[in-house]
VMD Tcl script that draws the C-alpha trace (Angstrom):
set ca {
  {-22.93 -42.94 23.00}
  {-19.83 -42.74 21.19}
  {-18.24 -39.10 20.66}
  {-17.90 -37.16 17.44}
  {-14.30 -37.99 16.98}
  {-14.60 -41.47 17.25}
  {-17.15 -41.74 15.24}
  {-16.19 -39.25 12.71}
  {-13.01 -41.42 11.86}
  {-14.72 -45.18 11.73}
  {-16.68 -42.92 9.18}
  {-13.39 -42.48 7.29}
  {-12.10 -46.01 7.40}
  {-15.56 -47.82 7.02}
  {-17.27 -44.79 4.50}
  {-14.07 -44.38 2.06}
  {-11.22 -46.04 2.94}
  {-12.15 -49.83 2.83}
  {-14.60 -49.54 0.04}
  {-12.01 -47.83 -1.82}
  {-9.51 -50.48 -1.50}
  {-12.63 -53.26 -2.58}
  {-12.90 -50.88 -5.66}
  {-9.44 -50.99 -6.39}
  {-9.47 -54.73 -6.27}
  {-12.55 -55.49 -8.53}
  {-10.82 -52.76 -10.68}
  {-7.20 -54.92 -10.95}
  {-8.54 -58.33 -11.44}
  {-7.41 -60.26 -14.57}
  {-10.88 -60.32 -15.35}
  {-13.32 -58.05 -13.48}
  {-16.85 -58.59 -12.54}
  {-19.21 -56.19 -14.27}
  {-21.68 -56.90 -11.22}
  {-18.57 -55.99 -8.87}
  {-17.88 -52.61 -10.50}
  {-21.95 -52.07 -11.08}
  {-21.95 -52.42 -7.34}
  {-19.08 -49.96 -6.74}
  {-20.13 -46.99 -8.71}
  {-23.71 -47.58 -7.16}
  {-22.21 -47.01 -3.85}
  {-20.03 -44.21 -5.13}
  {-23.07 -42.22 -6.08}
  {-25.01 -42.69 -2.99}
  {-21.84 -41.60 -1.20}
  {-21.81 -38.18 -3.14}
  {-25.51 -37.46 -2.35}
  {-25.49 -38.74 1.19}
  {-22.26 -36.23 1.36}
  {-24.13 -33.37 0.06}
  {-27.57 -33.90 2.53}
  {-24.65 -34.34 4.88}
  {-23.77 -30.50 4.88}
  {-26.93 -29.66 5.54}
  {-28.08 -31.89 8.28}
  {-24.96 -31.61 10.36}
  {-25.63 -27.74 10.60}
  {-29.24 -28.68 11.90}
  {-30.02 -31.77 13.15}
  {-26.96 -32.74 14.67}
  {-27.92 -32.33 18.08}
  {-29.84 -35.31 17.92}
  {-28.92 -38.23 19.83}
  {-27.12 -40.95 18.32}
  {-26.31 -38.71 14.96}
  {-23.25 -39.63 14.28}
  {-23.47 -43.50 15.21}
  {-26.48 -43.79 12.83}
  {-24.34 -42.20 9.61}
  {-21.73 -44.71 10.76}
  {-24.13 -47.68 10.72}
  {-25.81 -45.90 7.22}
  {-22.58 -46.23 5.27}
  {-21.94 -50.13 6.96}
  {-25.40 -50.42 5.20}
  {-24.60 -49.48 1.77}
  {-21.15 -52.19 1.27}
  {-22.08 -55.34 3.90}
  {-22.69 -58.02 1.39}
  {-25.42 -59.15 3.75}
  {-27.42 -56.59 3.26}
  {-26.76 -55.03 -0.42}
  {-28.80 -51.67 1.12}
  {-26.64 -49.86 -2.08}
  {-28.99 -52.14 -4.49}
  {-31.98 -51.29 -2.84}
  {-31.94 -47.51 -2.32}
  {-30.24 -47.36 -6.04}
  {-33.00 -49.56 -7.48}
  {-36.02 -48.02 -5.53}
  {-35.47 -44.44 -5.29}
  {-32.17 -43.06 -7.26}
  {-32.84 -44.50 -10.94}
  {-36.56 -43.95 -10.77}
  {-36.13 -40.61 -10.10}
  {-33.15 -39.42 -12.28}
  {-34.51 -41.44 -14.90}
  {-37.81 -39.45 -15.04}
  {-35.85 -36.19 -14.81}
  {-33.29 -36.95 -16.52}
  {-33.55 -34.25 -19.56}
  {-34.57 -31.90 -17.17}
  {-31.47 -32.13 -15.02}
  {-29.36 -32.04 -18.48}
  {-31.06 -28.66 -19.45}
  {-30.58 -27.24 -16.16}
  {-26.41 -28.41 -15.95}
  {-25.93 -26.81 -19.52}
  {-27.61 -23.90 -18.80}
  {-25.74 -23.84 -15.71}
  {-22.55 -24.31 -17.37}
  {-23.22 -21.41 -19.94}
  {-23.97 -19.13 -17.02}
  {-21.47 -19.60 -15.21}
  {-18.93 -19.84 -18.36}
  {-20.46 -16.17 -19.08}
  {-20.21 -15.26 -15.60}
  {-16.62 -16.03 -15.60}
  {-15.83 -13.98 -18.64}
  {-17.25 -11.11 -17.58}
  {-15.82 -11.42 -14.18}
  {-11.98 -11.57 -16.00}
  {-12.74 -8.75 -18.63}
  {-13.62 -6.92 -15.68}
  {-10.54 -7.64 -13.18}
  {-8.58 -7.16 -16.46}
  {-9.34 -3.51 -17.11}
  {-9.58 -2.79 -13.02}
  {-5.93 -4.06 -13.07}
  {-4.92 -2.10 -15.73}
  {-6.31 0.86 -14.43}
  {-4.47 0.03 -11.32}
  {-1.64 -0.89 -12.93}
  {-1.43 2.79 -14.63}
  {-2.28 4.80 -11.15}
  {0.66 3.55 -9.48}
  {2.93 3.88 -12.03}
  {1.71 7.48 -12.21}
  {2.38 7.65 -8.60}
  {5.51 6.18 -8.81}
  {7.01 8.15 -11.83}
  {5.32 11.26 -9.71}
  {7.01 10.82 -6.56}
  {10.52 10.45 -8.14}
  {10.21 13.40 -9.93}
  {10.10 15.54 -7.00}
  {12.97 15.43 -4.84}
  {12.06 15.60 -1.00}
  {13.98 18.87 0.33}
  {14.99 18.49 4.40}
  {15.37 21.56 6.93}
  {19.10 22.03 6.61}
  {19.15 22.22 2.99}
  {16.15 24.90 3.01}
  {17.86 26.39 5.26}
  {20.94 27.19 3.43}
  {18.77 28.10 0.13}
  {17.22 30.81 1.79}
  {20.61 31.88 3.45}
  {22.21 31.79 0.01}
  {19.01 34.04 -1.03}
  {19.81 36.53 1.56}
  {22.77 36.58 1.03}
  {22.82 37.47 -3.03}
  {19.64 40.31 -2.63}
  {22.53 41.87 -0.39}
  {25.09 41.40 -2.72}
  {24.78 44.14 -5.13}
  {24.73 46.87 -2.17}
  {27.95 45.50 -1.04}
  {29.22 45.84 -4.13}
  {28.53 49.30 -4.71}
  {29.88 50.56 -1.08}
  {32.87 48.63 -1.50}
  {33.01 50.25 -5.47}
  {32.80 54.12 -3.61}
  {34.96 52.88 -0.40}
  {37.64 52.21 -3.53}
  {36.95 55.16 -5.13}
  {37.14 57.87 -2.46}
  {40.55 56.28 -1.58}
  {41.79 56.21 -5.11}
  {40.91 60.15 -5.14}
  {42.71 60.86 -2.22}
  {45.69 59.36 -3.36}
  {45.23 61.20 -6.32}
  {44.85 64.55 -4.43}
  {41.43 64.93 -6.30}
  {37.93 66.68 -4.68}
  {35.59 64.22 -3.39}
  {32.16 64.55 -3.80}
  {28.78 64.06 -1.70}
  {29.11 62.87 1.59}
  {32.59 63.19 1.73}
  {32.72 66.72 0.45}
  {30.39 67.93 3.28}
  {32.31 66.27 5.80}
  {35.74 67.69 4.61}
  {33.92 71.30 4.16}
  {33.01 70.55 8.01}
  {36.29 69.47 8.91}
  {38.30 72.54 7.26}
  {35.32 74.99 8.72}
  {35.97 73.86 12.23}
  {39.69 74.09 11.96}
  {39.12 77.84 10.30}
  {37.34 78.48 13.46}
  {39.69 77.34 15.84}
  {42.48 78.62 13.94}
  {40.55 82.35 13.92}
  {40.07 81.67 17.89}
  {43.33 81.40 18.78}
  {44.75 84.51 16.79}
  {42.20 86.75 18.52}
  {43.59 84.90 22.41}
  {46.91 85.92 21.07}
  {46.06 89.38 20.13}
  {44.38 89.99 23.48}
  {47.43 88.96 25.20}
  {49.56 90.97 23.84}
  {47.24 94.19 23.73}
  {47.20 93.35 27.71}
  {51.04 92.97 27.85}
  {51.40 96.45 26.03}
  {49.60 98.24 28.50}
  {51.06 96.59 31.56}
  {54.12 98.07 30.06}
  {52.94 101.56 29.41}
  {51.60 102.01 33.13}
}
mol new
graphics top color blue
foreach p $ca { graphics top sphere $p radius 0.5 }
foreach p [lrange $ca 0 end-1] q [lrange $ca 1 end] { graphics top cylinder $p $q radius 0.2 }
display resetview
């Protein structure tokens, strides 16, 4: 029993590649045979429906022993001149059949054919518009996204800072405005108000005190001098 391999290529050269090159010979003579290329295209078509059952009955029945050798010796079968087995199964089964069904299998292609021409019109209109509509979405997303500019940490960072630092502003400005101002008046010699005021009145009612303290220590001393003296 030969393996799949094997056998599987002396179906190539003996299936397809020799009868191809007898084809191509009856096909370039000076005067070709009409039997030859009759023969030919007989064994062309049983090719293409013995490659169709083919993909079927190597998914099921290719377990069987001696499988593979008997498609091998099948396809021998069909081109040995000895035997002519194309002739045979063409004349017995093929023509008889497609000849009695023929207009049946023509309705059945053409309606095929307008199915599936529908079928594929549909299918297009329909990617068409579901690639437009994708089309627009990322373009959306696109013109979105580059619209808003992605702000990192350090540059938040310094916004708020900069924030901070102008809602403080204006107070600044007005204590340095009245720092300025209370040193402009003193230059000038004039009163200054508020705060100020107060703590100047302070200041000169302290040194009032002090200055009334000391007068009455000097007065005592010298009231207690005069009457050392006068004992």
């Amino acid at each position: 029993m030969l393996g799949s391999v094997v056998t599987g290529f002396l179906i190539l050269v003996f299936g397809y590649a020799y009868p191809a090159y007898e084809c191509f010979k009856a096909v370039e003579k000076n005067k070709p045979e009409i039997d030859q290329l009759r023969f030919w295209c007989k064994y062309w078509i049983l090719v293409a429906l013995l490659v169709i059952i083919e993909t079927f009955s190597d998914l099921f029945i290719s377990w069987l022993p001696f499988y593979y050798e008997a498609k091998l010796g099948l396809y021998v079968y069909l081109w040995l001149p000895k035997t002519q087995g194309t002739i045979y199964i063409y004349n017995n089964i093929i023509r008889p059949y497609i000849s009695s069904n023929e207009t049946d299998i023509d309705r059945t292609i053409l309606e095929l054919r307008t199915r599936t021409s529908d079928s594929v019109i549909v299918f297009l209109r329909e990617f068409i518009v579901f690639g437009q509509a994708k089309f627009f979405e990322i373009m959306n997303y696109v013109v979105s996204h580059s619209k808003t500019r992605p702000v990192d940490d350090a540059q938040l960072g310094r916004e708020e800072e900069y924030l901070r630092r102008t809602e403080k502003l204006p107070s600044m400005v007005s204590t340095r405005k009245h720092k300025s101002g209370t040193k402009q008046k003193l230059r000038r010699g004039q009163p200054i108000s508020n705060s100020n005021d107060n703590s100047d009145s302070s200041d000169k009612n302290d040194s009032s005190e002090s200055d009334n303290e000391t007068t009455t220590v000097g007065i005592n001393k010298r009231s207690s001098k005069s009457k050392k003296t006068d004992d």
